[in-house]
Rosetta silent file (secondary structure, phi, psi, omega in degrees, C-alpha in Angstrom):
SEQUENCE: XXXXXXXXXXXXXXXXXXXXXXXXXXXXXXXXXXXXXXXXXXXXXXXXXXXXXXXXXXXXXXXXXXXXXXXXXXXXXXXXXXXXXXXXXXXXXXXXXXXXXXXXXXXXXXXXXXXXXXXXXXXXXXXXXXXXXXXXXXXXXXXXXXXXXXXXXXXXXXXXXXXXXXXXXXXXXXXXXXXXXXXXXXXXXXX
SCORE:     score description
SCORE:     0.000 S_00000001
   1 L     0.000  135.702  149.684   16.844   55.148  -37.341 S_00000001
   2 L   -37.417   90.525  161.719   19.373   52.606  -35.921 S_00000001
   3 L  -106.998  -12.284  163.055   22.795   52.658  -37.294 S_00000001
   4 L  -130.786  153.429  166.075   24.508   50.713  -35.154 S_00000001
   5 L    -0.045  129.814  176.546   24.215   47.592  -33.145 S_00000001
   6 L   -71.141  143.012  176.801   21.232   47.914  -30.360 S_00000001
   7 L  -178.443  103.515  177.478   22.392   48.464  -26.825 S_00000001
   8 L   -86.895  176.273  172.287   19.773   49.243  -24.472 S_00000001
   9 L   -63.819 -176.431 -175.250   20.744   50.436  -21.177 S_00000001
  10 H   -55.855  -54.280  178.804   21.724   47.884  -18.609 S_00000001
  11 H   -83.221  -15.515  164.841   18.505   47.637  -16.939 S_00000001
  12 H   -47.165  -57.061  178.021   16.756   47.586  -20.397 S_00000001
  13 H   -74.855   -2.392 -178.193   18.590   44.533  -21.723 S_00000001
  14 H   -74.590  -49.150 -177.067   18.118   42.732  -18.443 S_00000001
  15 H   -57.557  -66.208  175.678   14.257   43.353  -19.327 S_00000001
  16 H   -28.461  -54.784 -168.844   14.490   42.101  -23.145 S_00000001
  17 H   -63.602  -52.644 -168.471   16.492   38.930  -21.684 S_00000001
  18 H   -76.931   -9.982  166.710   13.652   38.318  -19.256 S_00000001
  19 H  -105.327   12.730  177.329   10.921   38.565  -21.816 S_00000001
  20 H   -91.554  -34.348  165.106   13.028   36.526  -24.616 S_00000001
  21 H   -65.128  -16.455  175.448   13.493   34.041  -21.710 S_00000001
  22 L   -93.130  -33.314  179.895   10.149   33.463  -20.711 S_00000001
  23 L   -88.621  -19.546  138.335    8.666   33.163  -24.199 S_00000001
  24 L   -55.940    3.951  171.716   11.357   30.754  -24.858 S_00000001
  25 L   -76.859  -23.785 -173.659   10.177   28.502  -21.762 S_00000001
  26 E   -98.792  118.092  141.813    7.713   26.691  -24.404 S_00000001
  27 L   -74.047  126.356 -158.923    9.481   25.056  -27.309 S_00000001
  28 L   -84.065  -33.724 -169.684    6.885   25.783  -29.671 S_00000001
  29 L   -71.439  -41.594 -171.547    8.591   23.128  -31.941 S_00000001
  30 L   -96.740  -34.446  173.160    8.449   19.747  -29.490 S_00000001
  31 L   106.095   -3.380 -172.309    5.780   21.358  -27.264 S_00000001
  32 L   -61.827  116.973 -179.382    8.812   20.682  -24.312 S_00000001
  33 E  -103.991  143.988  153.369    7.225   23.738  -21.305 S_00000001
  34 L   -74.104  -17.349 -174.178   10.505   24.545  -18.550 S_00000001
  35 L  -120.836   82.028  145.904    7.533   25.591  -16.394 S_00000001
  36 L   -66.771   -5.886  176.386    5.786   22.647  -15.558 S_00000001
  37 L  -159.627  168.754 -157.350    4.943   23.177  -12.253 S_00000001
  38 H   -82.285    5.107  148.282    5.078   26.286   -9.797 S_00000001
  39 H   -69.928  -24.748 -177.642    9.006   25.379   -8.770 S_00000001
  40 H   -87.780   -1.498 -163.123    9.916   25.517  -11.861 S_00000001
  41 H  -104.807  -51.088  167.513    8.221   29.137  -12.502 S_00000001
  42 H   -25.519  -57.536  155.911    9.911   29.800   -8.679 S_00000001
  43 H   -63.031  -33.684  179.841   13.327   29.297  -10.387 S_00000001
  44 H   -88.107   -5.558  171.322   12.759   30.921  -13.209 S_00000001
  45 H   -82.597  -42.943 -175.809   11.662   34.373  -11.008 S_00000001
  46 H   -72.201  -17.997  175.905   14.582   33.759   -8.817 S_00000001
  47 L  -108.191   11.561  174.569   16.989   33.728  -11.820 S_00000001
  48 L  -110.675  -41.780 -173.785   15.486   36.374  -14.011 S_00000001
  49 L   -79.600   84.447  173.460   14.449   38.608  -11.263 S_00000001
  50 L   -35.426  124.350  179.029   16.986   40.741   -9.447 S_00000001
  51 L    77.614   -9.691  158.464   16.013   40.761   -5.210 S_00000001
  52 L   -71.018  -32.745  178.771   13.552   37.510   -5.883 S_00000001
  53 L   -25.867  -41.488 -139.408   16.496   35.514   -4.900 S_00000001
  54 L  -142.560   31.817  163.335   16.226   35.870   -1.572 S_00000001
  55 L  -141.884  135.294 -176.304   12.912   35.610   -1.359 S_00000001
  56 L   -71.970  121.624  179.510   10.806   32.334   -0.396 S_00000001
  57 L   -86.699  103.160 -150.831    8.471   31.996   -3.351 S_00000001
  58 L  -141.369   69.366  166.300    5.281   30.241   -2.415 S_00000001
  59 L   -94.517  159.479 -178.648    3.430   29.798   -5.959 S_00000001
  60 L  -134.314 -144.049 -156.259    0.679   27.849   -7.066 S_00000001
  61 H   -87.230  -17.640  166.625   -1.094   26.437   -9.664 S_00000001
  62 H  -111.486    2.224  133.711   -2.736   29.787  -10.908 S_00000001
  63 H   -49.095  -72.217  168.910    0.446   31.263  -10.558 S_00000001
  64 H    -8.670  -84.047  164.744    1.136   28.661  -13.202 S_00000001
  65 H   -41.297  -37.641  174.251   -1.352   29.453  -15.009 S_00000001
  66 H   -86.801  -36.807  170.736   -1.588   33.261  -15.277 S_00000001
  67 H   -63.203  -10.728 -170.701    2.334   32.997  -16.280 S_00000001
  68 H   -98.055  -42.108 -178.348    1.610   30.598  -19.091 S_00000001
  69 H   -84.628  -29.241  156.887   -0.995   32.799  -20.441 S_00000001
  70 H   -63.723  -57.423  174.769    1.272   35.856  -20.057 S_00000001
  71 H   -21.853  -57.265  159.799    3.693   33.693  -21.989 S_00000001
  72 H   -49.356  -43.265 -174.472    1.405   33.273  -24.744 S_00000001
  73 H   -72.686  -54.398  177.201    0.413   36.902  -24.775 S_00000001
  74 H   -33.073  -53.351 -172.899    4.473   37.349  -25.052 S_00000001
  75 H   -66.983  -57.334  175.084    4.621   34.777  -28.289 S_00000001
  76 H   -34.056  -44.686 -163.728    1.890   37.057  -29.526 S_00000001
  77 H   -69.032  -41.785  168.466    4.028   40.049  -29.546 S_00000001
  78 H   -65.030  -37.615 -151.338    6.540   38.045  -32.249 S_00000001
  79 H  -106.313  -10.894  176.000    3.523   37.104  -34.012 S_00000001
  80 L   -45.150 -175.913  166.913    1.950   40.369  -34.758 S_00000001
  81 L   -79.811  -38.886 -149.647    1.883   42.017  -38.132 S_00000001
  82 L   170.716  147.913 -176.607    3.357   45.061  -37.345 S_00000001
  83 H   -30.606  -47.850 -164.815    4.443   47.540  -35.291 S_00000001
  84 H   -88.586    0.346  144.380    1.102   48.331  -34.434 S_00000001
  85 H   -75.065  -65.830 -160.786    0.162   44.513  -33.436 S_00000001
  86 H   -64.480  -31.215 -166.475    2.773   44.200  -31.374 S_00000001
  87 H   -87.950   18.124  170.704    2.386   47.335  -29.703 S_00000001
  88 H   -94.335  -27.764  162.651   -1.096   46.460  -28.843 S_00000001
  89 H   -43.246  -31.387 -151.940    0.079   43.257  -27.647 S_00000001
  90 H  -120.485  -26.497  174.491    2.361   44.740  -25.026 S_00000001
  91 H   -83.551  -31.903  168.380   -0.301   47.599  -23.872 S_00000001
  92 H   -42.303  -65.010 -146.550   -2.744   44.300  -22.984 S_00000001
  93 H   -62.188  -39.432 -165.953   -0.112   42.388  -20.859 S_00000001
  94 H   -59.531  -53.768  170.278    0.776   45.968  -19.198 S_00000001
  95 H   -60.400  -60.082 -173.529   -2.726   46.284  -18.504 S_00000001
  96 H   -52.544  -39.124  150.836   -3.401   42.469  -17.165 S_00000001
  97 H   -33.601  -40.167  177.876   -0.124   42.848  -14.910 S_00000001
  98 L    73.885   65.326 -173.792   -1.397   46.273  -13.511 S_00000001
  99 E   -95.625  178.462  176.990    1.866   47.654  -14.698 S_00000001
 100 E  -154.379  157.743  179.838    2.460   51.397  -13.648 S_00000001
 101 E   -78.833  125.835  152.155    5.701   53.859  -15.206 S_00000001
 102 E  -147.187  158.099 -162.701    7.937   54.862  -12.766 S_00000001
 103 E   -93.857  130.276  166.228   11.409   57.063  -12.958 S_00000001
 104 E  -116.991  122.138 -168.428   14.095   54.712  -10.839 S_00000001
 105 L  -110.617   84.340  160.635   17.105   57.182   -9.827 S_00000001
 106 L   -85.559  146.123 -167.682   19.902   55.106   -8.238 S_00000001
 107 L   -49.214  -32.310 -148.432   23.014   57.228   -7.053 S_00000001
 108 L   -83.034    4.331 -172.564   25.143   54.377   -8.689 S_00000001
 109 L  -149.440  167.051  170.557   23.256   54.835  -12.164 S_00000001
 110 L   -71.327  112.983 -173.935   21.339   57.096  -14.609 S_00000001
 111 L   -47.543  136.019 -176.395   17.506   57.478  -14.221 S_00000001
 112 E  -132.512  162.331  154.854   15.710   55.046  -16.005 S_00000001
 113 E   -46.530  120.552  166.957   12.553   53.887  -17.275 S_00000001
 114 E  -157.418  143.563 -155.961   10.523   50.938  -15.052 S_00000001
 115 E  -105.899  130.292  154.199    7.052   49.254  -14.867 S_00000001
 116 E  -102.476  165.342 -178.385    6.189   47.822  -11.254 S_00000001
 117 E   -97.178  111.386 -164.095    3.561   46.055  -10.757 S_00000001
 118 L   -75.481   12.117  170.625    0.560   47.854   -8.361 S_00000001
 119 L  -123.598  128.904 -168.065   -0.382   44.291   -7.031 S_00000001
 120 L   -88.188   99.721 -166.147    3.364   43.277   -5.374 S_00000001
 121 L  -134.161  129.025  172.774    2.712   39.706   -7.154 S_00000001
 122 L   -70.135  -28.864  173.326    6.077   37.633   -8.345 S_00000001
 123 L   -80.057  -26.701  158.962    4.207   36.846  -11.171 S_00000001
 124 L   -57.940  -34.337 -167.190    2.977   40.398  -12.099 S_00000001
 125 L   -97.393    0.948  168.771    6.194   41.992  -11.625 S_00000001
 126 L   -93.177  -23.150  154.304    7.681   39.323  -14.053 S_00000001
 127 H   -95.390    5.000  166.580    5.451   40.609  -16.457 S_00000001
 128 H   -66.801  -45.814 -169.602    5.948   43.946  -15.844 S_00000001
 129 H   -72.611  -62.391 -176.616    9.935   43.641  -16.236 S_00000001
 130 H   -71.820  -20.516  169.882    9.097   41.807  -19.773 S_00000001
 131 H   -90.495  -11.123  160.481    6.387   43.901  -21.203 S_00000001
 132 H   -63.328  -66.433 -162.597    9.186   46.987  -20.085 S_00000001
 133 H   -33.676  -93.157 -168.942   11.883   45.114  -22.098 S_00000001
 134 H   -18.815  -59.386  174.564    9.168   44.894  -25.224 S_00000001
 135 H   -28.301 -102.072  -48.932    8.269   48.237  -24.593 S_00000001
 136 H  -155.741  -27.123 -165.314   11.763   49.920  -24.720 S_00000001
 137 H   -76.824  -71.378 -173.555   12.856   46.954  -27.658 S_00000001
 138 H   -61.134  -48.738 -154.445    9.977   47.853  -30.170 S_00000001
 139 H   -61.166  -70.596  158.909   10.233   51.578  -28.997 S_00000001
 140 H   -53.531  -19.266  172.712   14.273   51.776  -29.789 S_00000001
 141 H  -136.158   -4.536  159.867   14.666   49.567  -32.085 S_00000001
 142 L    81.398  179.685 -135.492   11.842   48.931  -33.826 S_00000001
 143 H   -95.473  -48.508 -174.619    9.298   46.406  -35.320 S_00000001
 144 H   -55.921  -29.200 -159.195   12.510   44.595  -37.795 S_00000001
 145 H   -81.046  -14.717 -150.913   14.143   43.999  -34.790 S_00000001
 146 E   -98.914  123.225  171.926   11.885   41.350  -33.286 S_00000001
 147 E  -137.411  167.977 -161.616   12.534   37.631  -35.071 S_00000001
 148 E  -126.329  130.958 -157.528   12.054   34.034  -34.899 S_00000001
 149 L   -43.749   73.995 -133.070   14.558   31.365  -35.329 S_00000001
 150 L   -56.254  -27.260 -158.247   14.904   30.421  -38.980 S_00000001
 151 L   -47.900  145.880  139.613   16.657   26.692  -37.593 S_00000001
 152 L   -49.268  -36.878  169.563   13.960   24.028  -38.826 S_00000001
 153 L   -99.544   44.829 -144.198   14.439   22.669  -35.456 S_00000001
 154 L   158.968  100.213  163.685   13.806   25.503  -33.429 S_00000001
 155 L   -78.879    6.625 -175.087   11.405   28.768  -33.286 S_00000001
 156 L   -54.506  145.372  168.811   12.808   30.859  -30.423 S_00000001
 157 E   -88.983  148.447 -172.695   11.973   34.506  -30.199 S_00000001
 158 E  -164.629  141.065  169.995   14.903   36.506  -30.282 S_00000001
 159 E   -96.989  131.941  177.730   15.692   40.803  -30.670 S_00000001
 160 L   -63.267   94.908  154.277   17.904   41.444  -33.523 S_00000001
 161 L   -74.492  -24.126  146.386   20.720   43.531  -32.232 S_00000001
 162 L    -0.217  161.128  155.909   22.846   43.325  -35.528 S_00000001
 163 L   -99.449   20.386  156.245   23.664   46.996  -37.042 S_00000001
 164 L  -125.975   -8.006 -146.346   22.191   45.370  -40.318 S_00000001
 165 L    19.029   62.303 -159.521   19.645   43.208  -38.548 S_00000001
 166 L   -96.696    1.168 -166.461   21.176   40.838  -40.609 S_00000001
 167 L   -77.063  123.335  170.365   20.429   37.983  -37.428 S_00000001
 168 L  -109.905   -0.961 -150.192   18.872   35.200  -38.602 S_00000001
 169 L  -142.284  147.478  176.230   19.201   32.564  -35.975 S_00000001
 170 L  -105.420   -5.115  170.939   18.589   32.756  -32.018 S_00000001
 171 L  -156.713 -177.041 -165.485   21.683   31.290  -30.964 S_00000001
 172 L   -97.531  -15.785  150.202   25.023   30.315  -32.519 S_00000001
 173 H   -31.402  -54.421  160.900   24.007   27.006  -31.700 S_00000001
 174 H   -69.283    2.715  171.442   21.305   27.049  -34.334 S_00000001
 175 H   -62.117  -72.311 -164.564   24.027   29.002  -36.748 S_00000001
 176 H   -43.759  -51.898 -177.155   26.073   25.965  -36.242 S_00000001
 177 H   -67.820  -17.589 -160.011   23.857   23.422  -36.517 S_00000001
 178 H  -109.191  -55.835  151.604   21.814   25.054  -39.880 S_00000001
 179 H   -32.836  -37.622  170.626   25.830   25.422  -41.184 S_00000001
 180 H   -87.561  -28.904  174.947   26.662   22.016  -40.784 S_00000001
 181 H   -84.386  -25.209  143.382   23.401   20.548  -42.417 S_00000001
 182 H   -27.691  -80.386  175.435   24.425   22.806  -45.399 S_00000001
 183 H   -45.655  -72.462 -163.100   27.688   21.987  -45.995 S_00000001
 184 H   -30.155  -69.536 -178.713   26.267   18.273  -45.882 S_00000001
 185 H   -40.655  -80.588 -166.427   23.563   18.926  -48.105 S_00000001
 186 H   -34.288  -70.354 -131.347   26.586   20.795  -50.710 S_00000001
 187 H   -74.621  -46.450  146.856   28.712   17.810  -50.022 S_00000001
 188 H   -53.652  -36.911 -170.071   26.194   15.418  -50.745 S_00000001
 189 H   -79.581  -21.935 -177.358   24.620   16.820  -53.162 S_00000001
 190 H   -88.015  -35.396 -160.725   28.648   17.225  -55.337 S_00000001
 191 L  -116.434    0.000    0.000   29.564   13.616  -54.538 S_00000001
């Protein structure tokens, strides 16, 4: 059991971040997609993806397409029942990605956990990195950990890192903003 505040390794929370960011490219509430077209899924590989940077990205429209449907498979993973939803959710994408386990030993770090992708695909190996993060998320920290924004204006997926998992919100923007129509609401409601 978790007693304190979640803290995966380094390359672990980089993975969590890249699958909370990609299933947060759809606002589920307005229906607003960040990846409307395959530049905008180019940018989002070059800024999630360590070493894509620096690489000319030449996607197309079933790039598009296979990333939007990982996405979905992602949203799934929040939407499950239970541990045992989600983690079937996350052995699918790992299969449709063609993910494979490997030990990565850098001098400058600790041996870690990592999925590559056996087809060297920008879009495979972006699900690979986010079905690790899920992986490693559910695995350490368990099925309580995974939540969905509470804001009324807002539905973002988000992992609960709290030592109480006490998070209710996906960013302190929606804190703020679900604080301030409170207080209104009190204020109104007293005068």
């Amino acid at each position: 059991m978790v007693t304190g505040p979640v803290h995966f390794s380094h390359y672990s929370d980089a993975s969590v971040d890249v699958a909370v960011d990609l299933t947060n490219t759809l606002n589920v509430v307005t229906g607003e997609d960040a990846l409307e077209k395959p530049e905008d899924l180019a940018d989002f590989i070059r800024t999630e993806l360590a070493g894509w940077d620096r690489v000319h990205l030449d996607l197309t429209d079933g790039d598009l397409r296979f990333v939007r449907d990982l996405r979905s498979r992602l949203r799934s993973v929040w939407a499950a029942d239970d541990t045992h939803g989600a983690a079937a959710v996350i052995n699918e994408i790992l299969d449709v990605v063609d993910a494979k386990p490997r030990i990565a030993a850098h001098e400058d770090t600790r041996p870690h956990l990592r999925f590559d992708s056996e087809a060297d695909q920008p879009v495979k190996r972006l699900g690979a990195v986010a079905a690790l993060g899920l992986s490693i998320a559910l695995i350490e920290g368990g099925w309580e950990r995974f939540g969905t924004c509470s804001s009324s204006a807002c539905d973002d997926a988000y992992i609960d890192t709290t030592k109480n998992h006490s998070r209710l919100y996906c960013s302190e923007t929606c804190t703020t903003r679900e604080s301030v129509a409170a207080y209104r609401a009190r204020q109104k409601a007293e005068g």
